[in-house]
Biotite code that builds the C-alpha atoms (Angstrom):
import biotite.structure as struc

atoms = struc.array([
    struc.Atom([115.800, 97.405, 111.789], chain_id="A", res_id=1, res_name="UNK", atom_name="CA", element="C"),
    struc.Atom([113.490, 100.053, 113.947], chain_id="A", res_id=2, res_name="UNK", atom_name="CA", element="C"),
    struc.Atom([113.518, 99.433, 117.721], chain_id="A", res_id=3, res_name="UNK", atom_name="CA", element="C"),
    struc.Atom([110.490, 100.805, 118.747], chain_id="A", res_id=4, res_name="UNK", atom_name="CA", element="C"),
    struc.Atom([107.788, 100.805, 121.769], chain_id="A", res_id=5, res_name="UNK", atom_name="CA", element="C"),
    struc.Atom([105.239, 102.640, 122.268], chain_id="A", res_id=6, res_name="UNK", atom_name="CA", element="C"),
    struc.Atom([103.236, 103.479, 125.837], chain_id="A", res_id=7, res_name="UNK", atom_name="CA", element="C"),
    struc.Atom([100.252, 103.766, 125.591], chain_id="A", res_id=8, res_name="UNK", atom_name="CA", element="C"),
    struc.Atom([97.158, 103.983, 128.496], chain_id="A", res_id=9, res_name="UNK", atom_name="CA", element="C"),
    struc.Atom([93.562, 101.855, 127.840], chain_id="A", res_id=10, res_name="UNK", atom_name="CA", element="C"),
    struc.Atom([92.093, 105.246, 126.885], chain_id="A", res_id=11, res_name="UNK", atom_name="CA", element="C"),
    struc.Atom([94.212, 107.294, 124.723], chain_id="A", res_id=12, res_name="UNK", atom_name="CA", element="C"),
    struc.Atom([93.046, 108.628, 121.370], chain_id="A", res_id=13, res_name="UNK", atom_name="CA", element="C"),
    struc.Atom([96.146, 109.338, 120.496], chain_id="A", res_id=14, res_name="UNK", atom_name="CA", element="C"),
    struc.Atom([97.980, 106.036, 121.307], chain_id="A", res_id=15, res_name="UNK", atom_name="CA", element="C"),
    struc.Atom([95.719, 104.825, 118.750], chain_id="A", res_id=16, res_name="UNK", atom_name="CA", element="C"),
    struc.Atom([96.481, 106.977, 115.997], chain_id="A", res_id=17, res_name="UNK", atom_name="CA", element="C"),
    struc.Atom([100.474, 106.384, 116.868], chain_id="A", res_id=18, res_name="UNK", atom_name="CA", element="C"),
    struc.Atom([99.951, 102.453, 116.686], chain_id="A", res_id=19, res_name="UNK", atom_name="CA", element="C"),
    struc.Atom([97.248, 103.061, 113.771], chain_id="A", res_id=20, res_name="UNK", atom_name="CA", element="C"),
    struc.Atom([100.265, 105.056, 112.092], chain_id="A", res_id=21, res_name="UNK", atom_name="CA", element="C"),
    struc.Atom([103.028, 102.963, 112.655], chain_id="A", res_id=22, res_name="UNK", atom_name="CA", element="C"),
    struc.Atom([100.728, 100.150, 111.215], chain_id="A", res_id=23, res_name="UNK", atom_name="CA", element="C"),
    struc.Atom([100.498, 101.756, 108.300], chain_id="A", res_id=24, res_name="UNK", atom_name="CA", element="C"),
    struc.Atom([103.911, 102.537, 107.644], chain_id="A", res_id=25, res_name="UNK", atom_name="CA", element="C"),
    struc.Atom([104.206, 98.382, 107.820], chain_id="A", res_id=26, res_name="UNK", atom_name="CA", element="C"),
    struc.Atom([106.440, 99.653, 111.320], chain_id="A", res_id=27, res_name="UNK", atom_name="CA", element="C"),
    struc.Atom([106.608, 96.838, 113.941], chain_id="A", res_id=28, res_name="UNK", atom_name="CA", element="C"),
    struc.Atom([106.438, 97.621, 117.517], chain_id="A", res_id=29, res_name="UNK", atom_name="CA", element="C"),
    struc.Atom([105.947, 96.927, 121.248], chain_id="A", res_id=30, res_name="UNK", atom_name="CA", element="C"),
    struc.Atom([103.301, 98.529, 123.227], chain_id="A", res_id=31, res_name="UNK", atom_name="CA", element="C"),
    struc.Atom([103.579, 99.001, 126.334], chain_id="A", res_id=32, res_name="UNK", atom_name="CA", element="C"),
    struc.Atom([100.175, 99.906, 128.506], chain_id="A", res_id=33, res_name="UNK", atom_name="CA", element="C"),
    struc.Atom([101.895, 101.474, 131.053], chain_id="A", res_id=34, res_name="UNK", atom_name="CA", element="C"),
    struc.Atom([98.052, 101.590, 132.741], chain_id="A", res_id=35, res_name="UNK", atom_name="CA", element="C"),
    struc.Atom([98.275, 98.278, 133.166], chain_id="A", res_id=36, res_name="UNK", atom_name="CA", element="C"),
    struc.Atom([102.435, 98.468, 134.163], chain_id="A", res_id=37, res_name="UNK", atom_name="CA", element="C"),
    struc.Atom([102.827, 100.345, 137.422], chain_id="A", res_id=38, res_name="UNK", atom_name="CA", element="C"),
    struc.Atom([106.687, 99.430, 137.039], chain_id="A", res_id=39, res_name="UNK", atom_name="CA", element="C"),
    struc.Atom([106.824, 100.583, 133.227], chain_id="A", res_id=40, res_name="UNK", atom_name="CA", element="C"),
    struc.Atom([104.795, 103.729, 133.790], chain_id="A", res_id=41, res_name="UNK", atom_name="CA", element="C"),
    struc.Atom([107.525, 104.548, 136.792], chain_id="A", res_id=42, res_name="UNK", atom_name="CA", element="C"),
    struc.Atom([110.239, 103.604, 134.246], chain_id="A", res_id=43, res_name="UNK", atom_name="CA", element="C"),
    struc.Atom([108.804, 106.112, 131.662], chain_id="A", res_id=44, res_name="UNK", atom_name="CA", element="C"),
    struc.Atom([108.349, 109.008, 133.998], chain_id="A", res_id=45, res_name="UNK", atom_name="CA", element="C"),
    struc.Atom([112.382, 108.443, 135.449], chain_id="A", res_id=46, res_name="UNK", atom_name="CA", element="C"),
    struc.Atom([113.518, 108.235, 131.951], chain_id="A", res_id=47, res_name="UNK", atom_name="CA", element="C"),
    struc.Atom([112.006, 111.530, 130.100], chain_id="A", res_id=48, res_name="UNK", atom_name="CA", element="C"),
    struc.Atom([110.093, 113.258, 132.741], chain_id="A", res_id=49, res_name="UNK", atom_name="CA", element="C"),
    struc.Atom([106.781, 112.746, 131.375], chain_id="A", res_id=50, res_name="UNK", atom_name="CA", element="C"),
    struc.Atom([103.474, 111.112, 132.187], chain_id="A", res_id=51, res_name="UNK", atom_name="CA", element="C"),
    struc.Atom([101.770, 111.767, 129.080], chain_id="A", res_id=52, res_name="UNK", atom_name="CA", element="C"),
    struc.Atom([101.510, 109.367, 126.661], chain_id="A", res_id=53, res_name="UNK", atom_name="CA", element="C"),
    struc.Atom([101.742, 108.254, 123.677], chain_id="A", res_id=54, res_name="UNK", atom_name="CA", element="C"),
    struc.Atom([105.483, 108.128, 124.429], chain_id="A", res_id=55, res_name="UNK", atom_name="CA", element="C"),
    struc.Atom([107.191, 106.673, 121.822], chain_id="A", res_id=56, res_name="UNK", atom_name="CA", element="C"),
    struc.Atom([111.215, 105.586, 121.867], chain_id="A", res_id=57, res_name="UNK", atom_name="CA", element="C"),
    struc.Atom([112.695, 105.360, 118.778], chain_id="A", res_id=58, res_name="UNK", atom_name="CA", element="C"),
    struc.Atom([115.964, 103.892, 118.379], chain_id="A", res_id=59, res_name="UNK", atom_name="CA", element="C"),
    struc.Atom([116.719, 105.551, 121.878], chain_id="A", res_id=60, res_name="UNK", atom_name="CA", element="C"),
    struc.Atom([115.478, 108.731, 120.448], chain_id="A", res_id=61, res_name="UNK", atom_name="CA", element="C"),
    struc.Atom([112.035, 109.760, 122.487], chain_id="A", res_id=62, res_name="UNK", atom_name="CA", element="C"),
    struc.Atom([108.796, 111.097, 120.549], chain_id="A", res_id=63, res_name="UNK", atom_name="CA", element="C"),
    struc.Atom([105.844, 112.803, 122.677], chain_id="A", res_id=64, res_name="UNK", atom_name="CA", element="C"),
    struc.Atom([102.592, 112.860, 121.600], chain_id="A", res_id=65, res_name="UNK", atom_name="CA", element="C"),
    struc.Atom([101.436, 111.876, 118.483], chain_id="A", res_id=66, res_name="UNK", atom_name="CA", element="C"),
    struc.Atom([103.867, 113.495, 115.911], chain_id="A", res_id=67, res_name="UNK", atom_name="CA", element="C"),
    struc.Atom([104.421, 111.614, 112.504], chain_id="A", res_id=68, res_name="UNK", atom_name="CA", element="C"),
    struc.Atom([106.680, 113.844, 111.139], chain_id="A", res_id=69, res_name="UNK", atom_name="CA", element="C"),
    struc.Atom([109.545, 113.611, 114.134], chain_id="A", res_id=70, res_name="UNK", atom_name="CA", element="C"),
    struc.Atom([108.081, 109.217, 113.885], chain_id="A", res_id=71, res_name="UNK", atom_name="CA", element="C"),
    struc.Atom([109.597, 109.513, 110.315], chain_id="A", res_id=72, res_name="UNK", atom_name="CA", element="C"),
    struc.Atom([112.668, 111.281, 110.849], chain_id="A", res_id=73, res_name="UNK", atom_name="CA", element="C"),
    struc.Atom([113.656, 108.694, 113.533], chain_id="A", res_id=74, res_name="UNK", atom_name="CA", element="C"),
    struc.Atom([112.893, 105.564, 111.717], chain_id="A", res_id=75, res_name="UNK", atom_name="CA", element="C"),
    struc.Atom([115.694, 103.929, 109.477], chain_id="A", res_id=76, res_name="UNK", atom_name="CA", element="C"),
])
């Protein structure tokens, strides 16, 4: 089974299409709004660097952005 979360912000196009894609791919995941998570959005940054979002952990692996093709060569 997939482990997989995916921050997102309120606003974000993009988180959208990443939960809108992993919906479709009948994918399960958590979301964390890391908006609404001061402590998660610090997490995220300390852990890859990055402020951006989506960011979207994969089995420990990371994906940036919204990038389907890296999504499917992560999941099981």
């Amino acid at each position: 089974m997939n482990q997989i979360t995916v921050y997102t912000t309120s606003t974000c196009p993009y988180c959208d299409m990443m939960k809108n894609f992993l919906n479709e791919q009948g994918l399960s995941f958590e979301e964390v709004n890391v908006q609404l998570d001061q402590d998660a959005a610090n997490r995220l940054v300390e852990t890859t660097g990055q402020l951006g979002v989506p960011q979207t952990e994969i089995n420990g692996q990371w994906v940036l952005g919204f990038d389907p093709e890296k999504v499917m060569n992560l999941v099981k």
